[in-house]
N, CA, C and O atoms as a Tinker XYZ file with bonds, in Angstrom:
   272  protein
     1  N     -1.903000   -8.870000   23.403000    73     2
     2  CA    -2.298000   -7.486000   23.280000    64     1     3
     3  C     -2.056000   -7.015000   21.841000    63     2     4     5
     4  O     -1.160000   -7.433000   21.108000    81     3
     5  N     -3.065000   -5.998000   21.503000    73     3     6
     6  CA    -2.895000   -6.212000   20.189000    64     5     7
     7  C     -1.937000   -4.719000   19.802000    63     6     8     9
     8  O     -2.021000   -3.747000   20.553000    81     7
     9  N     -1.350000   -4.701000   18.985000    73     7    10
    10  CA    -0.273000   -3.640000   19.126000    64     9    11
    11  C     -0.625000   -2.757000   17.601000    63    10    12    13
    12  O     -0.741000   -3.261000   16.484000    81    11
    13  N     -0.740000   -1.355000   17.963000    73    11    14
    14  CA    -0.917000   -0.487000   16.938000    64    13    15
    15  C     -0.447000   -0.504000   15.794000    63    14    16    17
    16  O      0.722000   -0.877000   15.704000    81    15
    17  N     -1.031000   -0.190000   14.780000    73    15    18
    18  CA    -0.656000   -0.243000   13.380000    64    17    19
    19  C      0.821000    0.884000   13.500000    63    18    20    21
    20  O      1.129000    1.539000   14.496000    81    19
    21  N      1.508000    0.847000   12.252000    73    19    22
    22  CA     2.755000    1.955000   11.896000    64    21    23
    23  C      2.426000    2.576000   11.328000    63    22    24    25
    24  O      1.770000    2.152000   10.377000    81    23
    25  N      2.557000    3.535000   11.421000    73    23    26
    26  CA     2.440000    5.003000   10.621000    64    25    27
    27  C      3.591000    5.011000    9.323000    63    26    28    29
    28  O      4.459000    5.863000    9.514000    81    27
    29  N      3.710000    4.464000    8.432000    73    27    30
    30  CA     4.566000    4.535000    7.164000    64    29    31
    31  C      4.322000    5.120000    6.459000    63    30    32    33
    32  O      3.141000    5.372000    6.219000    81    31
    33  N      5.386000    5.659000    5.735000    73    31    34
    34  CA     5.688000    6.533000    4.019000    64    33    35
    35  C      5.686000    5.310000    3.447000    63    34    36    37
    36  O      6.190000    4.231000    3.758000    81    35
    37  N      4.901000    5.758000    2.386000    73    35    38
    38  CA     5.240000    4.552000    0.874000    64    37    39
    39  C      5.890000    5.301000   -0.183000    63    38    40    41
    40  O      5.538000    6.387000   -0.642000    81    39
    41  N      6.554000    4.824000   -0.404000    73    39    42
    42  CA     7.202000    5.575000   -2.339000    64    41    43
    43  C      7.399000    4.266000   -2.442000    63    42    44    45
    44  O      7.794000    3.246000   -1.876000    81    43
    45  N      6.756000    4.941000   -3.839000    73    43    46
    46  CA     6.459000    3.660000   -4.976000    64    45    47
    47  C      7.760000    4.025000   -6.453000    63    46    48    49
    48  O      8.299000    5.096000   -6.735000    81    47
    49  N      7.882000    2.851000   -7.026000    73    47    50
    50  CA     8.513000    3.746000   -8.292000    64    49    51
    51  C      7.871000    2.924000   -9.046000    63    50    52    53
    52  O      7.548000    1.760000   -8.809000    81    51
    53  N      7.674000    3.624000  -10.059000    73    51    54
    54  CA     6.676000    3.405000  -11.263000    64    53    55
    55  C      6.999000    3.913000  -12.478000    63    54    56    57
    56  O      8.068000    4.361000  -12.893000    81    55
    57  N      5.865000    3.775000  -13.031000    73    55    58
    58  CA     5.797000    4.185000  -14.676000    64    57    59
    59  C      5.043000    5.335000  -14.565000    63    58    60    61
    60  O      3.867000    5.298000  -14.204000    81    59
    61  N      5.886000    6.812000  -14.973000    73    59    62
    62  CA     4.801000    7.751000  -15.152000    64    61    63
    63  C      5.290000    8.653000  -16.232000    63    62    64    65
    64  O      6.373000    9.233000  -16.319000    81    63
    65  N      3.888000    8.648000  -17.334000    73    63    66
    66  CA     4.580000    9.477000  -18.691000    64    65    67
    67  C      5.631000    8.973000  -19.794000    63    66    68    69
    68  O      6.300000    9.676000  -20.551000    81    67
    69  N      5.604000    7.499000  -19.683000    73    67    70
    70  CA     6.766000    6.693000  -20.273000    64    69    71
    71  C      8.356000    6.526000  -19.307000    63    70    72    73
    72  O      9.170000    5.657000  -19.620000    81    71
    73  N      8.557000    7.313000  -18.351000    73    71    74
    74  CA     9.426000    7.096000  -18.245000    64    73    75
    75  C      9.448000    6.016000  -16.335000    63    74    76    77
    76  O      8.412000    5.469000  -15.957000    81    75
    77  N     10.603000    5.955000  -15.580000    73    75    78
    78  CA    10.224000    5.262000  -14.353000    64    77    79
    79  C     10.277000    6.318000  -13.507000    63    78    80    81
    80  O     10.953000    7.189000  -14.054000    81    79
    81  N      9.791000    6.774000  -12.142000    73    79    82
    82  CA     9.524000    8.142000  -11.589000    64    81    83
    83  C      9.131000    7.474000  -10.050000    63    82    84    85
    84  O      8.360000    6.518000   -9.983000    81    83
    85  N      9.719000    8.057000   -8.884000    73    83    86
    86  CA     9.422000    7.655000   -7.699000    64    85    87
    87  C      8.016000    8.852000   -7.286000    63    86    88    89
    88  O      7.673000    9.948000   -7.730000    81    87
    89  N      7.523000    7.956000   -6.249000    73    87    90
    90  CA     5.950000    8.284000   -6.141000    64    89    91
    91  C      5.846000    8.980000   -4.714000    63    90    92    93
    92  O      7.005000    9.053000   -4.305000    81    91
    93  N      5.187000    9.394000   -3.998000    73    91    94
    94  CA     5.346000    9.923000   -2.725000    64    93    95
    95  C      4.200000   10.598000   -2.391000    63    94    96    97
    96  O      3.671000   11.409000   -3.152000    81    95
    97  N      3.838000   10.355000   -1.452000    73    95    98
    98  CA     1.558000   10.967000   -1.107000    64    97    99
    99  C      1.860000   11.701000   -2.571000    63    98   100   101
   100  O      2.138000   12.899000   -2.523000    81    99
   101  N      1.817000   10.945000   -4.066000    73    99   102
   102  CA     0.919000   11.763000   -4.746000    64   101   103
   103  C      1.974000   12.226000   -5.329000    63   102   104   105
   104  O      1.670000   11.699000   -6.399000    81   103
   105  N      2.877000   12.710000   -5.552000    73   103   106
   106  CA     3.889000   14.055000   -5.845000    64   105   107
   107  C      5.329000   12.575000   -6.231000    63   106   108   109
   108  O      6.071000   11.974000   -5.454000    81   107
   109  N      5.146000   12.480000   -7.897000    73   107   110
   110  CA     6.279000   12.154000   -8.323000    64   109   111
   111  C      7.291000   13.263000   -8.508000    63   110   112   113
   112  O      7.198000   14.467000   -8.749000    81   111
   113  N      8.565000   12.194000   -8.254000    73   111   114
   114  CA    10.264000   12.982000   -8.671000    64   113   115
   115  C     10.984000   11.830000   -9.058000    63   114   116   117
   116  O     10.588000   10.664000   -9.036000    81   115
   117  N     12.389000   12.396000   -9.515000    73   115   118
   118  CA    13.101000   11.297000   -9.928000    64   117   119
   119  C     12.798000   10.914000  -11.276000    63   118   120   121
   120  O     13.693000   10.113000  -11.547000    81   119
   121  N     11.985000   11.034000  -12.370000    73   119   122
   122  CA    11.641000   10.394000  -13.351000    64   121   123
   123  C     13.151000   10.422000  -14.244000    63   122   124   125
   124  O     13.927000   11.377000  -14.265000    81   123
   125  N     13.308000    9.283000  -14.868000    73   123   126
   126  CA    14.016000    8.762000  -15.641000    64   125   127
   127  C     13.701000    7.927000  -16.714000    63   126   128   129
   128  O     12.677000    7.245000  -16.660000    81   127
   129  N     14.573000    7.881000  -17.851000    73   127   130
   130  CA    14.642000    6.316000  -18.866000    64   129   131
   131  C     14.568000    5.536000  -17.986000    63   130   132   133
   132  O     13.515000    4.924000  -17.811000    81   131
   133  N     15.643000    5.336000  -17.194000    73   131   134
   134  CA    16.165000    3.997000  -16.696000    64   133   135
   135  C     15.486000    3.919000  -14.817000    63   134   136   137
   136  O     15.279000    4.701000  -13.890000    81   135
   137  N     15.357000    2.380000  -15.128000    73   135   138
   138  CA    14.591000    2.185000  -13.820000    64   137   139
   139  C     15.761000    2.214000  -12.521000    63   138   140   141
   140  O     15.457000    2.091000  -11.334000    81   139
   141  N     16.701000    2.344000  -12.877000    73   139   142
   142  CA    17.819000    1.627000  -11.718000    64   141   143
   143  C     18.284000    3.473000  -11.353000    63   142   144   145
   144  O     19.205000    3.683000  -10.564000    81   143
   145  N     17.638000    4.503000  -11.929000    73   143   146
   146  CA    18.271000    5.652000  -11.418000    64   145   147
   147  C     16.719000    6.283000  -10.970000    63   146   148   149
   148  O     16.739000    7.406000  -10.467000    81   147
   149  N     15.420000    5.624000  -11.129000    73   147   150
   150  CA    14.591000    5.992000  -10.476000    64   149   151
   151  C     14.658000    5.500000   -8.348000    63   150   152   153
   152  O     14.586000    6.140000   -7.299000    81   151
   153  N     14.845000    3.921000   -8.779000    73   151   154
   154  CA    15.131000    3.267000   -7.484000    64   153   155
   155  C     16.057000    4.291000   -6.824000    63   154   156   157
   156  O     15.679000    4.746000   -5.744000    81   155
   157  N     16.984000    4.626000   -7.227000    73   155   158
   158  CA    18.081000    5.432000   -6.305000    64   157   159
   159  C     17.716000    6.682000   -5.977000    63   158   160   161
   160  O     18.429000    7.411000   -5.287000    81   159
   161  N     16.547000    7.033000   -6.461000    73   159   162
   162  CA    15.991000    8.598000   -5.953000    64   161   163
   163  C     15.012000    8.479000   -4.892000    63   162   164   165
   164  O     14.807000    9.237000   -3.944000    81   163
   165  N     14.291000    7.105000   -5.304000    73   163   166
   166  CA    13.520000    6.725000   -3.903000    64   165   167
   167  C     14.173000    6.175000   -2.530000    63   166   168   169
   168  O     13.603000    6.126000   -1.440000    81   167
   169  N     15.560000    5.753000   -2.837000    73   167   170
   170  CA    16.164000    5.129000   -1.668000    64   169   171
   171  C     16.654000    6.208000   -0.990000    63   170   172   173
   172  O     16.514000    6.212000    0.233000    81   171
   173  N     17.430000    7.508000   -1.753000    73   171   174
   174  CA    17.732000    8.372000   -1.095000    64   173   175
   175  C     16.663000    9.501000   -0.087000    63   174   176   177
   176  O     16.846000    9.820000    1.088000    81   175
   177  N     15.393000    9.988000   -1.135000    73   175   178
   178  CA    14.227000   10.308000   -0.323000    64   177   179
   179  C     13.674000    9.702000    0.704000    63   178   180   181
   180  O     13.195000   10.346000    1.638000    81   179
   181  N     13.672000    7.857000    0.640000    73   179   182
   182  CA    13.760000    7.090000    1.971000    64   181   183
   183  C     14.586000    7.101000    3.223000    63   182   184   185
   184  O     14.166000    6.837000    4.350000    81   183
   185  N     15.713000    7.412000    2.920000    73   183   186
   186  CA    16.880000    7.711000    4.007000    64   185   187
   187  C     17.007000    9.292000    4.447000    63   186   188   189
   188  O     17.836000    9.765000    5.225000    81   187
   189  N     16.006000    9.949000    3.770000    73   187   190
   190  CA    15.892000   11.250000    4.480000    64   189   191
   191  C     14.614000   11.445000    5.174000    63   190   192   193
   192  O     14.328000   12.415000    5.875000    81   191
   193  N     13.773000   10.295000    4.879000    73   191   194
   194  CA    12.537000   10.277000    5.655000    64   193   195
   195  C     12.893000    9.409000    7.050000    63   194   196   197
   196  O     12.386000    9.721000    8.128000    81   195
   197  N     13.801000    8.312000    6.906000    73   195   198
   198  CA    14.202000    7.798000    8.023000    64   197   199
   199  C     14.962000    8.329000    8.905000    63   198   200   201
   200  O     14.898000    7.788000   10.008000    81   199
   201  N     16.078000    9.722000    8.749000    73   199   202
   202  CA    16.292000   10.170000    9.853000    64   201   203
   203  C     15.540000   11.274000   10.094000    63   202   204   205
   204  O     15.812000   11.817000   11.165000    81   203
   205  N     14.609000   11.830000    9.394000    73   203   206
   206  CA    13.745000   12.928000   10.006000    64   205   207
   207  C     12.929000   11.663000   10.980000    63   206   208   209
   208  O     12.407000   12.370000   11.841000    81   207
   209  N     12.625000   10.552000   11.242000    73   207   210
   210  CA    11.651000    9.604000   12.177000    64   209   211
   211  C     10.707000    9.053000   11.522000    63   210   212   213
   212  O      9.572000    8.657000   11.789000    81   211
   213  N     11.224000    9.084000   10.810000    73   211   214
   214  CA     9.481000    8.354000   10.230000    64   213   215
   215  C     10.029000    7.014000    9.468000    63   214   216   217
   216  O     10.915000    6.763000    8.650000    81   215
   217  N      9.051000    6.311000   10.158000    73   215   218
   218  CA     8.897000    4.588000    8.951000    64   217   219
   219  C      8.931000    4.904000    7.920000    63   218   220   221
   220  O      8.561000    6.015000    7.540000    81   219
   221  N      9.472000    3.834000    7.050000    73   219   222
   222  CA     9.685000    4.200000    5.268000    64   221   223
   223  C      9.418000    3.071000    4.967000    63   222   224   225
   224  O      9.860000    2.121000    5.613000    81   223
   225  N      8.375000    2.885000    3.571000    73   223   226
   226  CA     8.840000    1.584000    2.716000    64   225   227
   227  C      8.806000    2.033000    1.380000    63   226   228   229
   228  O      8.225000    3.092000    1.144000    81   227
   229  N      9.492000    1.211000    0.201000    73   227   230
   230  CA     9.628000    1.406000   -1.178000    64   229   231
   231  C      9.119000    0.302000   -1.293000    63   230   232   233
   232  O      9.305000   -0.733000   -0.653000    81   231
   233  N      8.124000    0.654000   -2.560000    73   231   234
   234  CA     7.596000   -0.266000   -3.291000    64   233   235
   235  C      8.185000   -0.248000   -4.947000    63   234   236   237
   236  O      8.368000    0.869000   -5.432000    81   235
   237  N      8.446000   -1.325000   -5.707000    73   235   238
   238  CA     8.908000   -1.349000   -6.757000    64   237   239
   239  C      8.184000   -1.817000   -7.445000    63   238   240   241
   240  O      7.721000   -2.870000   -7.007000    81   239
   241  N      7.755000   -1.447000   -8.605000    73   239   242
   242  CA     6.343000   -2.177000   -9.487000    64   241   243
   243  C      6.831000   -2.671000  -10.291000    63   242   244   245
   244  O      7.691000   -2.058000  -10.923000    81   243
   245  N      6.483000   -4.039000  -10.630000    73   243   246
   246  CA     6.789000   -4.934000  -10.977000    64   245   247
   247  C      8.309000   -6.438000  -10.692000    63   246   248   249
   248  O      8.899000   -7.296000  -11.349000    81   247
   249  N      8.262000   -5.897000   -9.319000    73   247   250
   250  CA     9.459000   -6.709000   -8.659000    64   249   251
   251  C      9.087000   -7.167000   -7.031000    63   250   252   253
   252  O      8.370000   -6.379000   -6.414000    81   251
   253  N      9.416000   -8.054000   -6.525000    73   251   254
   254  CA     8.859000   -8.248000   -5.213000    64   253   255
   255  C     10.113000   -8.308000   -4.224000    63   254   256   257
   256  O     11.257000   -8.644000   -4.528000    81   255
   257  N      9.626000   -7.894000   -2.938000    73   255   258
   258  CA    11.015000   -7.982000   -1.928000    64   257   259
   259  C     12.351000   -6.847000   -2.076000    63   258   260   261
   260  O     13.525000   -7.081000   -1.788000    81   259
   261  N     11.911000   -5.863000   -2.488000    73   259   262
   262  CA    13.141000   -5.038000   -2.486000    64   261   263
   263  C     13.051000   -4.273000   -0.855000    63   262   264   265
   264  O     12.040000   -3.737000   -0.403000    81   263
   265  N     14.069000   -4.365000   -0.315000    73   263   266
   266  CA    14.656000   -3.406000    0.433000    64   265   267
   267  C     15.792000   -2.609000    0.799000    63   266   268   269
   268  O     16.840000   -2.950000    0.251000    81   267
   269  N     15.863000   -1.437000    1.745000    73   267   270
   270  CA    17.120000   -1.111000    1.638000    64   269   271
   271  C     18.024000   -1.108000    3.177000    63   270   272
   272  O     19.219000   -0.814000    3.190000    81   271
């Protein structure tokens, strides 16, 4: 039986404007110099999307396999 797709959030963190900036339908936050304090703005916005119910994934550009 074939079983329904998931309804997921993506945040991405990226490059936006020179600096690294987490992504979200569209609407960056978090932008920083440093990439390791962008990741931590998306992990935290992820863990507030996961107990409001909702699936979460982070995507990291230019790195493969990150999770939290």
């Amino acid at each position: 039986m074939k079983q329904p797709p998931i309804d997921r959030i993506v945040i991405t963190v990226c490059r936006n404007d020179g600096l690294w900036a987490a992504e979200e339908a569209g609407l960056f936050f978090g932008a920083s110099p440093d990439k390791d304090i962008a990741k931590a703005s998306a992990m935290r916005r992820a863990r507030k999307r996961i107990e409001e119910g909702h699936a979460c994934q982070i995507r990291i550009s230019g790195e493969n396999g990150f999770a939290i």
